[in-house]
N, C-alpha and C positions, 0 to 999 in steps of 0.2 A: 504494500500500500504506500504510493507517492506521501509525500509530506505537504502539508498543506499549512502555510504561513500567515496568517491573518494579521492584517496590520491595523490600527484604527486609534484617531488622534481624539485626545482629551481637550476641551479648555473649558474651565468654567463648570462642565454641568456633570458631575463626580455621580447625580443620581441614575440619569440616562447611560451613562456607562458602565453604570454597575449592573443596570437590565439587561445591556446587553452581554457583559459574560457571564452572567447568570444562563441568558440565551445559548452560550457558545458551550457550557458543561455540560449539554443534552445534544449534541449533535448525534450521535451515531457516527460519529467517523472517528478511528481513534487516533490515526497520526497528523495532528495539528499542534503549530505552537502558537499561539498568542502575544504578541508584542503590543503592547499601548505606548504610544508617544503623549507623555502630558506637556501642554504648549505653554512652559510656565505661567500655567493657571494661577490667579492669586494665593489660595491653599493647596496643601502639598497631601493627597487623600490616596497616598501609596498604599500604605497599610490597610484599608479600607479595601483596596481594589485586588489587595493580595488574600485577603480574607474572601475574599470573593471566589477568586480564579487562582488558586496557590501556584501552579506552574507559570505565570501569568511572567513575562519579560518584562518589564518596568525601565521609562527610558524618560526622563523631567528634564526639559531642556532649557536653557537661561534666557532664551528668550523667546519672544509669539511666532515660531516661523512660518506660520498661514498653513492653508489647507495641504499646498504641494510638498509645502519645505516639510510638515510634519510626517507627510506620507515617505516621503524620500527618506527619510529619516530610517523607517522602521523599514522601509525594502534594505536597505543598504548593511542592514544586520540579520537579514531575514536568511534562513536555511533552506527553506522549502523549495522541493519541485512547482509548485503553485504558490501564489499568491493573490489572496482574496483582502484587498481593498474595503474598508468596512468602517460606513460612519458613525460617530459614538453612536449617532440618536434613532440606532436599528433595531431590530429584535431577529434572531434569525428562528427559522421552526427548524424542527427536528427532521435531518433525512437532506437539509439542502447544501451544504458542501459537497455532501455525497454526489448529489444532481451536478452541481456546477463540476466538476470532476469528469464523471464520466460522458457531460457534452463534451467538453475541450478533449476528453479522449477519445471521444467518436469523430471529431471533424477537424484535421490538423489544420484546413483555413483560419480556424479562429483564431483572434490575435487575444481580442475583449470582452468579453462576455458579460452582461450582466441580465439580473433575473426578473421577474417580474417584482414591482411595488407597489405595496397596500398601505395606504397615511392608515398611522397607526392612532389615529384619533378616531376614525371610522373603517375599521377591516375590511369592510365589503367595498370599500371604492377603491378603484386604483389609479394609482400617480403616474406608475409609469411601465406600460409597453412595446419601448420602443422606441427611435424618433425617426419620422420624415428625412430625407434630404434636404441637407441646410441649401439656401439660396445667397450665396456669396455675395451679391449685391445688394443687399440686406441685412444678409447674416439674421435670417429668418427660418426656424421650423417649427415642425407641429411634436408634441408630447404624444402619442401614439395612444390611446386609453385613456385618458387623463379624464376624471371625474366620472367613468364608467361605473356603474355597477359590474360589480367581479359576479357573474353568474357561469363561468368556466368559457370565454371566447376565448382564452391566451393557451386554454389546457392542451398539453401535450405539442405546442410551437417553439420549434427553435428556429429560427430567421436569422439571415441579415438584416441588418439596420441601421441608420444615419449614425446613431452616436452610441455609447455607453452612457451610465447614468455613475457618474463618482460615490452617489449613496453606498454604491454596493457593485463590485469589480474585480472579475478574477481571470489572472492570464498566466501563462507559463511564462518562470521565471527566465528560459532560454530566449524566447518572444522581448520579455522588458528588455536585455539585457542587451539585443539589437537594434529596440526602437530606441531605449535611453529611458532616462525618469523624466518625472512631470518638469516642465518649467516654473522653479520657483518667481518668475516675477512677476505671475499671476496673483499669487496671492490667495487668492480666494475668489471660485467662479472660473467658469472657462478655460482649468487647466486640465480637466477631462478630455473636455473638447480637443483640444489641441493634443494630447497624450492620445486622442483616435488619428487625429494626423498623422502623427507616428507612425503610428502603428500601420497604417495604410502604405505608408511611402516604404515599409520593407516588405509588401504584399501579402501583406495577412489584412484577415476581412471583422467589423466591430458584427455582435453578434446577441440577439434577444432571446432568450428564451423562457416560454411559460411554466416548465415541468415544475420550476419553482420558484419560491417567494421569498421577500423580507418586509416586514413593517419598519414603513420610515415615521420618523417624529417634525415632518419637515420644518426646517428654520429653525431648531429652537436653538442654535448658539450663537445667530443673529440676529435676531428678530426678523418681523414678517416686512416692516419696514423701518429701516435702520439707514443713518447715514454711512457706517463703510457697507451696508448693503447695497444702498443707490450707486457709491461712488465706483466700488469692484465690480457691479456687474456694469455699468454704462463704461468705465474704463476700459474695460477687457474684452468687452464684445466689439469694441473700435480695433485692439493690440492683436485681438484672435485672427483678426483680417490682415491685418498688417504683416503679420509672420505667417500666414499662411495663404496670402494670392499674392499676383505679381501688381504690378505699379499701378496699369491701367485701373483692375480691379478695383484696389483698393481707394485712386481718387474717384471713379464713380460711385462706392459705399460712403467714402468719405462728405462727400455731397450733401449725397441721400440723409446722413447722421444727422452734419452736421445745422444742415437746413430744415431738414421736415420729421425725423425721429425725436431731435434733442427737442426741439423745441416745442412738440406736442405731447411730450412726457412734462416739459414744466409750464405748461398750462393747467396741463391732468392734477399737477403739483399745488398749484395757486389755486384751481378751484374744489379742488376736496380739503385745502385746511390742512396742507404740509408741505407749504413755504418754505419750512426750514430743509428740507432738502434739494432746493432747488440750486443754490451753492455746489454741491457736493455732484452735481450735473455737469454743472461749469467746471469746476473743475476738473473732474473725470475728462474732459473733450483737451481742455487746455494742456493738462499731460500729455495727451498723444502728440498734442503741435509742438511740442518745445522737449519732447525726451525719445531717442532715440528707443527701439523697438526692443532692446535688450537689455534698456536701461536696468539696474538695483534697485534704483529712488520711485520708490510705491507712490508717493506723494500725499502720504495718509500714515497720519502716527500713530502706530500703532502701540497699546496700551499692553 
């Protein structure tokens, strides 16, 4: 039985992650290790989380390195034939490493794979199967199910599809190890997306399947609207284009953003009564004109 690596980053919410390795000591599969990367969270709930999941790899880093730099973090120490991607605010059921396992050993196209999700607020609806083909001059897709009633459409599908979903993602560790890790100057938001780019430009294919699930907690260690939420995704969905089309491309999207996207997100902003993010708009656009594509400098302090 391959080894299976499961990586998945703390900040802040010690309770959601402790559900979920609660979640991970009932799989059914018995060769896993568990690595958590805490993103020096305010409090340090080591002991908490080792009480939890005793074999549990514990990894407190000195400072917030965002979604990718946490994840990179814990691939970079990881042992495993596999590595399953895994966000604190998940539940996994019983039997689905197993699943994700023996698709990636049924279909050696796969590069990505991620599984069906159920918002764990409501079981029966689902988040996500799937996405559409992005539309690069826009940088526009559909969430595949999204708000559906789960009454078994996804059961028994494994598919190609547009994207993986960062909640929950598992690919062989020979696969990472050709496309590269996430780019850290994502930050948070769209370093998924971009980590399928990858993966596509070494000819492996992203990959959905229904056989199985995970309940996601969505948003809770950002809130649902949040200023680095406005600022990471409006930034990044501008930088995701940038490093990934050629020139033409990208000033036709840049246009498109800059004139008729940004500016009908902070209207949307002034007339529902959250002004205060409408800053954090502006700025996001402003970084891409003045900071080269590979830049460090996030342009957002992080706490």
């Amino acid at each position: 039985m391959k080894l299976v690596s499961i990586v998945t980053v703390n900040f802040n919410q010690p309770l959601a992650t402790i559900a979920l390795l609660q979640s991970l000591k009932n799989q059914g599969y018995a060769n896993i290790e568990v690595i958590l990367v805490d993103n020096a969270s305010e409090e340090n709930h080591e002991a908490v989380f080792h009480n939890t999941y005793p074999n549990l790899t514990f990894i407190r880093t000195k400072t917030n390195l965002g979604f990718a730099g946490g994840n990179n973090y814990g691939i970079n120490i990881a042992k495993g034939d596999y590595i399953f991607l895994l966000n604190n605010d998940t539940e996994v059921p019983y039997g689905c490493i197993t699943q994700m396992v023996e698709e990636l050993e049924a279909e050696e196209s796969i590069g990505l794979l991620s599984p069906l999700i159920l918002y764990d607020d409501d079981k029966s609806i689902i988040q996500y199967a799937g996405y559409t083909p992005l539309n690069y001059l826009t940088a526009r897709n559909k969430q595949i199910g999204q708000f559906e009633k789960n009454v078994g459409q996804f059961d028994g599908v494994t598919q190609k599809t547009g994207f993986c979903h960062g909640a929950a993602v598992m690919c062989r560790t020979e696969d990472m190890q050709k496309a590269g890790l996430m780019d850290e100057n994502y930050f948070l938001y769209y370093e998924e997306l971009d980590w399928c780019e990858k993966f596509k430009k070494t000819g492996k294919e992203i990959y959905f399947t229904g056989k199985t699930f995970i309940y996601h907690k969505e948003s809770i260690s950002v809130g649902k609207e949040s200023a680095i939420k406005t600022y990471f995704i409006t930034r990044n969905r501008m930088l995701f284009i940038r490093k990934n089309t050629g020139l033409l491309n990208t000033l036709f999207f840049s246009t498109y953003y800059i004139f008729i996207a940004c500016p009908k997100m902070i209207v949307k902003y002034a007339l529902t009564g959250k002004s205060r993010l409408i800053k954090w708009v502006l700025k996001a656009v402003l970084w891409n004109l003045t900071h080269q594509k590979n830049s460090k400098n996030l342009g957002f302090k992080i706490k």
